[in-house]
N, C-alpha and C positions, 0 to 999 in steps of 0.2 A: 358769478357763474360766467356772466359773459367775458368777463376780464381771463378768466383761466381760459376759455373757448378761443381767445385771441390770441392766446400767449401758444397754444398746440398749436395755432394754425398757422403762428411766425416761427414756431419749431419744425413744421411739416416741409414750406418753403425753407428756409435755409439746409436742410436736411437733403433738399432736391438741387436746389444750388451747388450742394457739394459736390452731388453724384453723378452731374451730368454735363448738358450741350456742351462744356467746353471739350471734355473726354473726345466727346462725338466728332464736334470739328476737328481734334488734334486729328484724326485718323480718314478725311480725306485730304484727295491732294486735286489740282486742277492743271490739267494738259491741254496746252494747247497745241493742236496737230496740223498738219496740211491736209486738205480734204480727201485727200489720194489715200491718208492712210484709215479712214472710217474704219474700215471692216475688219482688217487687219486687227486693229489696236484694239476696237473692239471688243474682240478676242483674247488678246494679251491682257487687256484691262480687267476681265472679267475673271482670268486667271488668277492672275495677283490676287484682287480681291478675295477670292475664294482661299489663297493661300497664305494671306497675311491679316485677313480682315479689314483693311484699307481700302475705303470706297474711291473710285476716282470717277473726278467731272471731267468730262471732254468737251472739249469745243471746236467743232472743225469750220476751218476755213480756206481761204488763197494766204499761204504764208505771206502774203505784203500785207495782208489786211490783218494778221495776228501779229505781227513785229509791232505793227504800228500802232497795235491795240494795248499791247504789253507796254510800248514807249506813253503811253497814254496816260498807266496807273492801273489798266487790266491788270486783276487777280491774278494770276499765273503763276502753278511751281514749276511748269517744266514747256519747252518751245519744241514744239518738232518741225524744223523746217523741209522745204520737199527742193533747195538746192542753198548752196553756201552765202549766196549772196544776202539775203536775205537773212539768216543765223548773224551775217560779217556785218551786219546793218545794226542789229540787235547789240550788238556786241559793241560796235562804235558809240551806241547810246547808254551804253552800261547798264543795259539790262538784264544783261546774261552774267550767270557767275562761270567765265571763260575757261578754267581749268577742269569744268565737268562735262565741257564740248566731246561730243565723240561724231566722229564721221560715222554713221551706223549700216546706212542701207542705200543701195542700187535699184534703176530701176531703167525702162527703156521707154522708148514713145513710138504711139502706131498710129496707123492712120485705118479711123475705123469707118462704117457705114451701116445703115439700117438694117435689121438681118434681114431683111427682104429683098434689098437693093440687089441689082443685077451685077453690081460692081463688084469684082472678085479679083484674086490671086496679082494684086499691082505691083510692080516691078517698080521700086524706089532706088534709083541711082540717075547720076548727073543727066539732063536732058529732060527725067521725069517731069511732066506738063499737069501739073495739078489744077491749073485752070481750066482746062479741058477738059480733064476728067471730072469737074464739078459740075460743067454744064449750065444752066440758068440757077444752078440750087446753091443755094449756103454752105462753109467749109466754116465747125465750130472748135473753138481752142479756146484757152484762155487769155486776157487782156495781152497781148502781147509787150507792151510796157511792163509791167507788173509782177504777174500771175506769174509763177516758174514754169508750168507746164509751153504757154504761150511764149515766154521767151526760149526756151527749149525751140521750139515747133518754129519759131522764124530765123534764129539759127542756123536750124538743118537746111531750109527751103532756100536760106541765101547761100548757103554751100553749093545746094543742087542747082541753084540759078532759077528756082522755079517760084520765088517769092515774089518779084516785080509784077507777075500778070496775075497771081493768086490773091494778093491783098486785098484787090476791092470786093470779092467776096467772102470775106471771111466774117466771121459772127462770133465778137471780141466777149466771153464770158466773166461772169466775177471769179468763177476758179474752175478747176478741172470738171468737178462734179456738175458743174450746171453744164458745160460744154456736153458732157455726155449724155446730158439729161434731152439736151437738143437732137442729140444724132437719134436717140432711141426714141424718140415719138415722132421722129421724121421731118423734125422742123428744118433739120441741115442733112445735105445728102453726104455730106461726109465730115468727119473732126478726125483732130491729131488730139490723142489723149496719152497718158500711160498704159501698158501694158498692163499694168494689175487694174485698172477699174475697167478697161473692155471685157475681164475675165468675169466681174462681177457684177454687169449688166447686159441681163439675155437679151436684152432688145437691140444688141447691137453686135457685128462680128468682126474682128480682124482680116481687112484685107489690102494691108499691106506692116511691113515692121522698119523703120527708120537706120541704117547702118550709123552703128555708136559712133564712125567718126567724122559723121556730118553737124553735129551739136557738140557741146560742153558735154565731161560725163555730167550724167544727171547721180548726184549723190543727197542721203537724209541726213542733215546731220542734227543731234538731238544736244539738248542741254538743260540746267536747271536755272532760272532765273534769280537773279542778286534775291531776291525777297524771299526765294522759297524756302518750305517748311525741313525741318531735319529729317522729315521721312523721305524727303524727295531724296537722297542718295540711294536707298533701300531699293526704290522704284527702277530708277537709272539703270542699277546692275541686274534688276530681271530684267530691262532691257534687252541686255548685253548677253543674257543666260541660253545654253542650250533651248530650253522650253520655249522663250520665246522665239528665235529662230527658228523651230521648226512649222509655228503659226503664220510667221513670216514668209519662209518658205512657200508655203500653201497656198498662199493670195498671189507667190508667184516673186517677190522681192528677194532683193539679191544681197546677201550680208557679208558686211566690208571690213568686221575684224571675227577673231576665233573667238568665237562664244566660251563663255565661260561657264562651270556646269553647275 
């Protein structure tokens, strides 16, 4: 009796072996994004999902610290960088499967402040004195070595000539998102962030916007990584697709080819 009880219950497991976790993994994928795109993809992700039954894992971070996480042996089917250098880096390390690059998405950089701060409607063009308008307080960006929003943001300021006196106050973050996280509880009276994460935290408001030809364009470009799974094409082109530029849209990002429907 107990020999037949053994023989069902090694028929029960194999019978569950066949019908599953591999299925299950087959059908997520794992993204890594630039922090800037959270909410956005977010969004789009949860889409797909709902439209193909494909879970997806996001991981957001400062695109230097996901390149180099990917050059690592990080899991990754797919790299969303938030400028090219960085994607160009990936690529130099053959991490990226290079013919699924697409330059995707546009975005701009502000210079925001506490929504309470008295500081309003600032006039960003050559001459602009960022150091004096921060006063005794902290100006928060990301890593300026690094981070792409950060080097974006010292860019512009050596254009306008207002980088030399603004440096020593600056308050170098690990990516976009912690810099904003600083301006909205007041720890810094001002940050240069993107345009789309000032829109999608109250505790902070736009007041001033960076003229695009004082920095690099700030462009996304997206791709799938050498190792990723065969669904990450699938993923790629709702990228690309009507649906998700119009999500895209809404957070405020700006789309650099004709979607496709």
């Amino acid at each position: 009796m107990l020999r037949i009880a053994g023989l069902f219950t090694a028929f029960v497991i194999l019978l569950g072996a066949m019908h599953s976790p591999a299925s299950a993994d087959d059908k997520t994928l794992t993204v890594f994004a630039a922090a800037s795109m959270k909410n956005a993809l977010d969004d789009i992700d949860a889409a797909y999902t709902a439209k193909t039954g494909v879970k997806i894992n996001a991981s957001y971070a400062a695109s230097s610290a996901l390149a180099r996480q990917i050059e690592q042996g990080a899991p990754a089917d797919v790299f969303v960088s938030a400028d090219t250098d960085w994607m160009d880096y990936a690529i130099k390390q053959k991490t990226i499967n290079e013919p699924t690059r697409v330059n995707l998405l546009g975005n701009s950089i502000v210079l925001i402040a506490p929504k309470d701060s008295k500081i309003d409607n600032v006039n960003i063009a050559p001459g602009f004195d960022l150091a004096k308008l921060a006063g005794d307080g902290k100006i928060a960006t990301g890593d300026v070595k690094a981070v792409p929003v950060g080097k974006y943001a010292k860019a512009a300021l050596e254009k306008l000539g207002a980088w030399q006196a603004a440096e020593p106050k600056f308050a170098m973050a690990e990516s976009v998102r912690a810099a904003l996280t600083l301006v909205a509880r007041g720890e810094a009276v001002l940050g240069i962030v993107y345009s789309t994460d000032a829109k999608v935290e109250p505790g902070v408001k736009i007041v001033g916007t960076f003229p695009a030809d004082t920095h690099p364009a700030i462009i996304y470009p997206v791709a799938a990584t050498t190792n990723a799974k065969a669904e990450t094409s699938d993923y790629l082109a709702f990228l690309r697709s009507s649906a998700a530029k119009a999500i895209l849209g809404k957070y405020g990002f700006k789309f650099l080819i004709n979607p496709t429907t």
